[in-house]
C-alpha positions in Angstrom: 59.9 28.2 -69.3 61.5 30.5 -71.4 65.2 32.0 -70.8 66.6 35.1 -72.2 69.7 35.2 -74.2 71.6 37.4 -74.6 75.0 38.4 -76.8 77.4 41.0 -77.9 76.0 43.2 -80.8 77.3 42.2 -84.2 77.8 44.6 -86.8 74.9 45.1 -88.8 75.8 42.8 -91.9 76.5 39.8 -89.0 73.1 41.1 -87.9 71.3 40.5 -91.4 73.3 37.4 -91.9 72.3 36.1 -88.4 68.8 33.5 -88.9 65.9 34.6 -86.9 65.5 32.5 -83.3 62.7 30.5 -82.8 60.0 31.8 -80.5 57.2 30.3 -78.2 53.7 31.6 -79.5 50.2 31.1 -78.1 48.2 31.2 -81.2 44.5 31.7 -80.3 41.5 29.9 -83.0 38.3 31.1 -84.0 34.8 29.7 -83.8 34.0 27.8 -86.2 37.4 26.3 -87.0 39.2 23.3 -85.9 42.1 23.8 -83.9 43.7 20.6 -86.3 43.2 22.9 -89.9 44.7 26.1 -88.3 47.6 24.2 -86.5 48.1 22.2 -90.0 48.2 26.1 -91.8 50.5 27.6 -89.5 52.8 24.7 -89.6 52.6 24.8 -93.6 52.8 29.0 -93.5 55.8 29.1 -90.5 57.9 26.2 -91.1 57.7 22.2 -91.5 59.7 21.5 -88.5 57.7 24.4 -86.5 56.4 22.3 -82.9 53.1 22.8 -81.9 51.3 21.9 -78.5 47.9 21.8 -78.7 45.9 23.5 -75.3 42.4 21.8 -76.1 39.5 22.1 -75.5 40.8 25.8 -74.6 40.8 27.4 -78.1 44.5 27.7 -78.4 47.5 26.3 -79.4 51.2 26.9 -78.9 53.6 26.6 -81.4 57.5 27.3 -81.5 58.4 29.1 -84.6 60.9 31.8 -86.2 58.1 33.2 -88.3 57.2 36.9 -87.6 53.6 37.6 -85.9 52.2 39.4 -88.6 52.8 36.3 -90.9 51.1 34.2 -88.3 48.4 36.5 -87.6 47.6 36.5 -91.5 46.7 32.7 -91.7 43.3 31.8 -92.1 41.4 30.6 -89.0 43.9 32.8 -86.5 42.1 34.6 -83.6 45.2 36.3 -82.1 49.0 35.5 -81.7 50.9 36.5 -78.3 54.3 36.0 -77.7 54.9 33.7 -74.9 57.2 35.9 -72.4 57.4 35.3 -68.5 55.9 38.7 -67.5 56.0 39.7 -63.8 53.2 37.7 -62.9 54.1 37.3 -59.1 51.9 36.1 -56.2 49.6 39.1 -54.7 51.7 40.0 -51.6 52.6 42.5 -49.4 55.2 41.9 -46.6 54.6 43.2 -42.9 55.4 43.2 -39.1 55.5 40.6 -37.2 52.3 39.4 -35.9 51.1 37.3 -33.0 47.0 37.4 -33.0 45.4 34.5 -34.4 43.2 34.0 -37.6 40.7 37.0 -36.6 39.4 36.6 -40.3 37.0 33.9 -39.0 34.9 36.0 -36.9 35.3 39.1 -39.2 33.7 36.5 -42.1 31.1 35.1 -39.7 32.6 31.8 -41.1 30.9 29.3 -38.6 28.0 31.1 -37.6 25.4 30.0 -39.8 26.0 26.8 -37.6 26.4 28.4 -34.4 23.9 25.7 -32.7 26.0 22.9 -33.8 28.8 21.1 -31.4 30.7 19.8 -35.4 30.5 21.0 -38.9 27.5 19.3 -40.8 27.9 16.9 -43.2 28.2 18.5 -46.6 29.1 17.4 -50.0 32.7 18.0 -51.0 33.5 20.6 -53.3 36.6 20.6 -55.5 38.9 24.2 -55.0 41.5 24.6 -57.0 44.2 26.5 -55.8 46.8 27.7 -58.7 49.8 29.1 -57.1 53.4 28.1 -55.5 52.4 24.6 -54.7 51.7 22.5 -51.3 53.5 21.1 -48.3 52.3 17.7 -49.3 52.8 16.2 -45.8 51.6 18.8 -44.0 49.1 17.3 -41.0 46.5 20.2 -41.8 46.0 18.6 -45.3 45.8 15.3 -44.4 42.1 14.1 -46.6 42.0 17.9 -47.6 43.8 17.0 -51.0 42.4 16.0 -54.3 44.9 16.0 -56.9 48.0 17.9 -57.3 50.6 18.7 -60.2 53.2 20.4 -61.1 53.6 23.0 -64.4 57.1 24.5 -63.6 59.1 21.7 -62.1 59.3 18.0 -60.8 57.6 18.7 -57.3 54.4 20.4 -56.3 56.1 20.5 -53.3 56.5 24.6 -51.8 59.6 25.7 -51.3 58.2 29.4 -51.3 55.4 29.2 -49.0 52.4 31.3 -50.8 50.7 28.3 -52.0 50.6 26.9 -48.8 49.2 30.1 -47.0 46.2 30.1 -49.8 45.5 26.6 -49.0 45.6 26.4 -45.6 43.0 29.6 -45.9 41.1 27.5 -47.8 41.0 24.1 -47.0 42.9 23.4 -43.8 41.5 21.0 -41.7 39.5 21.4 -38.5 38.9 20.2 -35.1 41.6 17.9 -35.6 43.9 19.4 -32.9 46.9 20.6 -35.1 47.7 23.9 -36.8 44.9 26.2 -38.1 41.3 26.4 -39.1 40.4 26.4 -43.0 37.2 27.9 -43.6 35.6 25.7 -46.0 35.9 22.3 -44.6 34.0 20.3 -47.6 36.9 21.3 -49.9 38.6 19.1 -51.5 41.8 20.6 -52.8 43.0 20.6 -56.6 46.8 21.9 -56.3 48.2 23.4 -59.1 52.0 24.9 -59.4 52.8 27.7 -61.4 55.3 29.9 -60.1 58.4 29.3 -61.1 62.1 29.9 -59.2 62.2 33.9 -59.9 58.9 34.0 -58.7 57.7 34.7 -61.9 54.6 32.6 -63.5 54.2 32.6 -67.5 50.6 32.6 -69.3 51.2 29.3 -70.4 52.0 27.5 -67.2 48.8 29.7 -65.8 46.6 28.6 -69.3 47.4 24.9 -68.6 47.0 24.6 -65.2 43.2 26.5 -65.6 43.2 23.2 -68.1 43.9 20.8 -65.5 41.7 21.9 -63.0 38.3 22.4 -65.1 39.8 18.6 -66.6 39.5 17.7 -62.8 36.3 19.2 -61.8 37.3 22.3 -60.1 33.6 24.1 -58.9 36.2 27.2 -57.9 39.8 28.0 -58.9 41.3 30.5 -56.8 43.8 33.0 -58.4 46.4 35.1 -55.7 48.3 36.2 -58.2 48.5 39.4 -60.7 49.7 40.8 -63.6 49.8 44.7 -63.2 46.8 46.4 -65.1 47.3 50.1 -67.2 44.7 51.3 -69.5 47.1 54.1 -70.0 50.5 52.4 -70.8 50.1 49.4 -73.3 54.0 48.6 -72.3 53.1 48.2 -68.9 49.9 46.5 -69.2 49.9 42.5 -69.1 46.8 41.7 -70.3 47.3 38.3 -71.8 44.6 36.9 -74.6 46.0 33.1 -73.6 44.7 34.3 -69.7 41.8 35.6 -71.0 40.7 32.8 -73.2 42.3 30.3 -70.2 39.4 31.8 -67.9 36.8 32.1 -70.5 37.3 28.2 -71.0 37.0 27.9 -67.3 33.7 29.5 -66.8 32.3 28.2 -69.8 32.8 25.1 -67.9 31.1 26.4 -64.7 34.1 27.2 -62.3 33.8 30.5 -60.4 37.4 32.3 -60.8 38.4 34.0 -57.7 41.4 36.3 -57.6 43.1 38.8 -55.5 42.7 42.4 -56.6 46.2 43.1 -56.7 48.7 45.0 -54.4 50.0 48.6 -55.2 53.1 47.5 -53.9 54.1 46.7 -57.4 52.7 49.1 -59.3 54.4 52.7 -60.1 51.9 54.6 -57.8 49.9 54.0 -54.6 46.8 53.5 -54.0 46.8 52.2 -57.5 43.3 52.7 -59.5 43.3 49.7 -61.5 42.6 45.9 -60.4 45.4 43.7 -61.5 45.0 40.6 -64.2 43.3 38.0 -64.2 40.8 39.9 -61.8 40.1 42.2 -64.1 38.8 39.8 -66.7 35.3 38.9 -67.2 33.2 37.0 -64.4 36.5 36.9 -62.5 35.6 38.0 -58.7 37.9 40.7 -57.7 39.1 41.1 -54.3 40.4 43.8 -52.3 41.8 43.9 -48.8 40.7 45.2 -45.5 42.2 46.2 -42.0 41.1 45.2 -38.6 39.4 48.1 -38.1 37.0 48.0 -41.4 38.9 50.1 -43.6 40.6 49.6 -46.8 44.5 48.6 -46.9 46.4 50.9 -47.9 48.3 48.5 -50.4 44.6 47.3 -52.2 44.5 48.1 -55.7 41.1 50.4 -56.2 38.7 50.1 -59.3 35.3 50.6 -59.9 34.2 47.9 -61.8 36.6 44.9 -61.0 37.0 44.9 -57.3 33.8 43.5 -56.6 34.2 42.5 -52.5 36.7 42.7 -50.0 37.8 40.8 -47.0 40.6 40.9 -44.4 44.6 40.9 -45.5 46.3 42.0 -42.5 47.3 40.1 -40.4 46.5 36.6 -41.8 47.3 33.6 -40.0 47.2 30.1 -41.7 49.2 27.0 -42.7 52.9 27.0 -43.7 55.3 24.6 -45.0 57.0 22.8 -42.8 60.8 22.5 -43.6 60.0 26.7 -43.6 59.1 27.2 -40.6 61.6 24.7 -38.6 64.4 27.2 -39.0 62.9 28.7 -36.0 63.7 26.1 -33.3 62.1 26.8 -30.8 59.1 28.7 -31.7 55.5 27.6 -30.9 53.3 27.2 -33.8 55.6 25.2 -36.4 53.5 24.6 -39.5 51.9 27.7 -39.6 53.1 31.2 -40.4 53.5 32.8 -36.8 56.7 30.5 -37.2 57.6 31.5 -40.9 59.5 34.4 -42.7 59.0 37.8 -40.9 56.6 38.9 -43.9 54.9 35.8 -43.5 54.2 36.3 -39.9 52.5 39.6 -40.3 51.3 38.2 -43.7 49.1 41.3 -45.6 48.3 41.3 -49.2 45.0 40.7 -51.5 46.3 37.8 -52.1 45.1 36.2 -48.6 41.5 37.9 -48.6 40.7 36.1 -52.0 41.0 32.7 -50.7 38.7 33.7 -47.8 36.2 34.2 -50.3 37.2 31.3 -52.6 36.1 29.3 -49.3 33.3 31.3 -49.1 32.0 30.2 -52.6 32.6 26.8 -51.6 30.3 26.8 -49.0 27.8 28.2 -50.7 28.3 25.6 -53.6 28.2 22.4 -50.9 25.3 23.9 -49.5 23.6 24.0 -52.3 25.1 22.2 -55.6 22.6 22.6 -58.0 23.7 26.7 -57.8 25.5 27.8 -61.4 28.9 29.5 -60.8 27.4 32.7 -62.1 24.5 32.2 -59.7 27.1 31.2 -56.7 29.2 34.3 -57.5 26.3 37.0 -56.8 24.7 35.5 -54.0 28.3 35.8 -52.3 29.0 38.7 -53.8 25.4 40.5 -52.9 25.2 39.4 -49.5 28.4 41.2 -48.6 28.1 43.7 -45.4 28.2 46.8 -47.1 31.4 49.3 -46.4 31.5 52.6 -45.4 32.5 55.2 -42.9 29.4 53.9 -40.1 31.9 50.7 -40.5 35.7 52.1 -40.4 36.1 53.2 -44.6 35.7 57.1 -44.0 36.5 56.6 -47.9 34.1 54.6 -48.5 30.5 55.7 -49.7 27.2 53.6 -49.7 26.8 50.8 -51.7 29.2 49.7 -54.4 32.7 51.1 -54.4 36.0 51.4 -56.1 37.5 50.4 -52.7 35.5 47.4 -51.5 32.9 46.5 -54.4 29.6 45.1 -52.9 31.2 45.2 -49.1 32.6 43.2 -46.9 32.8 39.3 -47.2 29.4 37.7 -44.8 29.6 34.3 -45.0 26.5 33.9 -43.0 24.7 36.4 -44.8 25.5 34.2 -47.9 24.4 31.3 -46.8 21.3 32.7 -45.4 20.1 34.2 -48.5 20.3 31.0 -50.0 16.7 30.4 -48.1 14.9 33.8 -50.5 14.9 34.1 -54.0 18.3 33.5 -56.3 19.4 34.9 -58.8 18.7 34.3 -62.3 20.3 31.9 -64.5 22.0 33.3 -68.2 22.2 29.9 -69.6 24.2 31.7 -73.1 27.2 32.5 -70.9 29.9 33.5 -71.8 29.9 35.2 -74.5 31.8 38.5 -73.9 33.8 38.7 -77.1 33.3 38.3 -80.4 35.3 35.0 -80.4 33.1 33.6 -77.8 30.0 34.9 -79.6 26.6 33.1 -78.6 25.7 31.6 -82.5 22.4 32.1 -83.3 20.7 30.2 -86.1 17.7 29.8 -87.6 16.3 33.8 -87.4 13.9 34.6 -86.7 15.1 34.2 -82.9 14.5 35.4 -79.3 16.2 35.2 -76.5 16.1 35.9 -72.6 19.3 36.5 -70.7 20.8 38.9 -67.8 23.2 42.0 -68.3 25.2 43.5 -65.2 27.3 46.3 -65.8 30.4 45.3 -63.0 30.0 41.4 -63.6 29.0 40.7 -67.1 28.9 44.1 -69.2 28.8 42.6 -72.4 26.6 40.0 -74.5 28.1 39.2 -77.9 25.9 36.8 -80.4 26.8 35.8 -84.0 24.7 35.5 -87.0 25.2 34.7 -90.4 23.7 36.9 -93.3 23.8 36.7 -97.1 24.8 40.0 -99.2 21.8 42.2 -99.5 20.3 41.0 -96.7 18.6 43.4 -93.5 19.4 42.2 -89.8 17.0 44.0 -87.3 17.6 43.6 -83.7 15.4 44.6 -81.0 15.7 45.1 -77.2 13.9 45.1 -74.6 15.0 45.9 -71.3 17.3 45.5 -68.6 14.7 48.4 -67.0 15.8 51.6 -66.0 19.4 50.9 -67.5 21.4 52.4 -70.2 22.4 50.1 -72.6 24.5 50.1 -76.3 23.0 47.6 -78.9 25.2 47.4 -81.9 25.6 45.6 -85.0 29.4 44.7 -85.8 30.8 43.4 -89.4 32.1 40.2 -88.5 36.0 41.1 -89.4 35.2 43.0 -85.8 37.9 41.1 -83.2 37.7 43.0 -79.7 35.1 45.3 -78.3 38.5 47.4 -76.9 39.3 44.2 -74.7 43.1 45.0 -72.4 44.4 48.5 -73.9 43.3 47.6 -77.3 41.3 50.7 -78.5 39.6 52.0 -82.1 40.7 50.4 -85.1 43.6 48.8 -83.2 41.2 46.6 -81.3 39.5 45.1 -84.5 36.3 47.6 -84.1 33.6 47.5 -87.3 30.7 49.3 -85.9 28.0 49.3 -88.9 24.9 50.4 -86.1 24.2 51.7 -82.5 21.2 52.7 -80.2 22.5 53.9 -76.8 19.9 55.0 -74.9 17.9 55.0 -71.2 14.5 53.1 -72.8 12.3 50.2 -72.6 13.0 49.1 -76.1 15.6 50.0 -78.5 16.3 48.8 -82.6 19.1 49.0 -84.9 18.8 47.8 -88.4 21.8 47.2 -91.0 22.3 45.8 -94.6 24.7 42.7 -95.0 27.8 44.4 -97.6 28.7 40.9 -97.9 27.7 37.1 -97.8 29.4 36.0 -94.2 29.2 36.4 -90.2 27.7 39.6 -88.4 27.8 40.2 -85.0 25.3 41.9 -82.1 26.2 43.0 -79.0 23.8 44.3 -75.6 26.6 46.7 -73.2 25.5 47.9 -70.0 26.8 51.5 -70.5 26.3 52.9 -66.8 26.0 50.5 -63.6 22.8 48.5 -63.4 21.8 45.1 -64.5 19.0 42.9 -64.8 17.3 40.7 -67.7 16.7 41.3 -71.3 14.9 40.1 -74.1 16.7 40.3 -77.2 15.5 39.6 -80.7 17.2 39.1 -83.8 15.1 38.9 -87.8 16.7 38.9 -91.0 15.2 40.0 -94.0 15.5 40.9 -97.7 15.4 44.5 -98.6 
């Protein structure tokens, strides 16, 4: 972790005589490149004694250095460089009253009733969840055989001396029918703990980048996310969109883990309701989730957007495992280990941060029940079987169908499960590839290719191809049906399609031909200036989704 110093101003000849200090980088690589030559460079271009810390297989490095970014960014093979800074990355949670009900989020999910016939749980295969947060009471009874593998990325303990952590996991993964504490809703989970908030409650991108490393290492089928990084289109100062996050959960679903996280609370943003989903739910195939009341409307405190809160589920009034040395302050009180005996905001717990894990668990489920499921097809079935949202259910706000408030609906756990009987959703086998540095190479063009588009979940479809000067690259589409879509050709120098608050020729943007159109098929042509890389991208420009066929030719003029 990194501390602030701080002095008292010099004069300014102290000022220029003063050496520059040495600061922590994440230093992102491209494709194509080893992370060994560009580390070797950057150590040769910054300094000798410059200390760098690899972070793969993620495509990223950190290195410790008093060059200046631009220099860095300069050096052959370099993606992006972001200075490592502890922004205000704190867990997703907004205190509330006390509360005495218990865990009414089971029923509202339908959590057990796809087995309503049974006396016990079936038998199903465990399923590794990784929860990335505070940490773990690590003798707490509700754990005991619910725990996988556990570490620690901001000090000697995973132990939780906070309490978050251990709310999230007992949501999770809390034992049941074993007499003691609460009920966790996904009881083949198998927990992966990972601890990344540090004292001040803040949690860096690096901590957050590594432990995403740990867990996909590990074999984490779902990593659950209750935390956030405020999100502002509008206000680039504001805005904590991190590319070591970003390329931290790209890595993660490249390796097939579905990335749950809480939508974010307005509670610490400048405005409420606020209209954007914090970070990392705002991030490609991330599963955003917003909160709901008892009654079936949306909290007040759940951040709103319409394309990255993509379900919702209850966060009032959460009950669920807490640690123990927290709760024993409160002699007396019946319950100890859970939170009706902790902190007054924990006993009225509210935030987005405890409807996430419900449907972390949810995915879980779904993935025991049936392994063979890819995250991306896991996600949607959850996701599309939710109980849609709307004033017949309690959210006058709320229109039919998809919404800025509650995405797809309600979390049905049931309804999940169920659909798992009817047709599934289709597999895009090229995923991800949502950026131009995780561009889907194709070689050897002619080529087709079949994949899916879907404006809220995967907007974007980015493949690379390499052309020789004088060369013409001709790509065709056909389909999604009935759904306005962009196909563009990009020089390859092109480094964000507009990604976090990056916009125009600040975001890397070399547009060389378009076709944006409501059509069955669509073409764009362009001449290679220069011998090198060349990019294509398929955008869903209004909602829908669905499968495409996409080919790609080369030719001489």
């Amino acid at each position: 972790m990194l501390a602030l110093l701080t002095a008292p101003v010099a004069g300014a000849a102290d000022s220029a005589a003063r050496p520059a200090q040495a600061v922590r980088y994440a230093v992102g690589v491209r494709v194509g490149v080893t992370l060994a030559a560009v580390a070797k460079r950057v150590s040769a271009a910054a300094s000798p004694s410059a200390q760098i810390e690899s972070l793969a297989p993620i495509r990223a490095f950190v290195v410790r250095t008093a060059a200046p970014v631009a220099q860095l960014a300069r050096i052959p093979g370099v993606a992006w460089v972001e200075p490592l800074r502890n922004r205000r990355r704190s867990p997703a949670f907004l205190p509330g009253d006390p509360f005495a009900a218990q865990q009414w989020h089971l029923a509202a999910d339908r959590t057990f009733d796809f087995w309503g016939e049974l006396a016990e749980p079936p038998t199903l295969p465990a399923v590794r969840v990784a929860v990335i947060d505070s940490g773990i009471d690590l003798g707490h009874p509700d754990f005991k055989g619910r725990i996988a593998a556990t570490r620690s990325f901001v000090s000697p303990t995973v132990q939780d001396t906070d309490g978050h952590g251990t709310f999230v996991a007992g949501v999770i993964a809390a034992a049941i029918n074993d007499g003691v504490g609460v009920a966790g809703m996904a009881f083949p989970a198998q927990l992966l703990v990972a601890k990344v908030v540090g004292r001040d409650g803040t949690i860096s991108p690096e901590a957050e980048a590594r432990a995403i490393r740990w867990a996909v290492a590990n074999g984490a089928r779902v990593i659950n996310m209750s935390i956030g990084g405020l999100r502002d289109p509008r206000d680039a100062e504001r805005d904590t969109f991190s590319k070591l996050e970003a390329s931290a959960i790209a890595y993660a679903v490249a390796h097939g883990a579905v990335v749950v996280a809480a939508a974010g609370n307005a509670d610490d943003a400048p405005n409420i309701p606020w209209p954007y989903a914090s970070y990392p739910a705002a991030l490609p195939h991330v599963i955003g989730v917003a909160a709901l009341t008892r009654r079936g409307d949306v909290s007040s405190f759940s951040d709103r957007d319409p394309v990255y809160v993509d379900i919702a589920a209850p966060g009032e009034g959460i009950v669920s495992a807490f640690p123990r040395a927290l709760t024993a302050t409160r002699v007396g009180c019946v319950g100890q280990g859970t939170s009706l005996c902790g902190p007054s905001e924990y006993r009225e717990a509210e935030g987005t941060s405890f409807a996430a894990p419900q449907v972390a668990a949810a995915i879980a489920l779904v993935l025991s029940a049936r392994p063979a499921l890819t995250a991306e097809q896991a996600a949607l079935v959850v996701e599309r079987s939710a109980a849609d949202v709307s004033a017949a259910t309690g959210c006058h706000r709320c229109p039919l169908l998809r919404d800025a408030f509650t995405g797809w609906g309600a979390l049905d756990v049931e309804n999940a499960l169920r659909s798992l009987a009817g047709p599934l959703p289709a597999h895009d086998s090229l995923e991800p590839n949502d950026t131009p540095e995780g561009a889907y190479a194709l070689w050897g063009l002619p080529r087709k290719v079949a994949a899916t588009l879907d404006f809220w979940d995967d907007p974007v479809d980015v493949y690379r191809v390499r052309m020789k000067a004088g060369q013409v690259l001709t790509a065709s589409l056909s389909g999604p049906g009935g759904v306005q879509t962009e196909l563009s050709i990009w020089d390859g120098a092109t480094t964000s399609f507009g990604a976090g608050t990056e916009t125009g020729a600040a975001a890397g943007m070399h547009l060389l031909a378009a076709s944006s159109q409501l059509a069955d098929t669509q073409r764009v042509v362009a001449v290679a200036a220069a011998t090198g890389t060349y990019l294509v991208s398929v955008r869903a420009a209004r909602p829908g989704g669905g499968s495409y066929t996409l080919r790609v030719a080369r030719a001489r003029p």
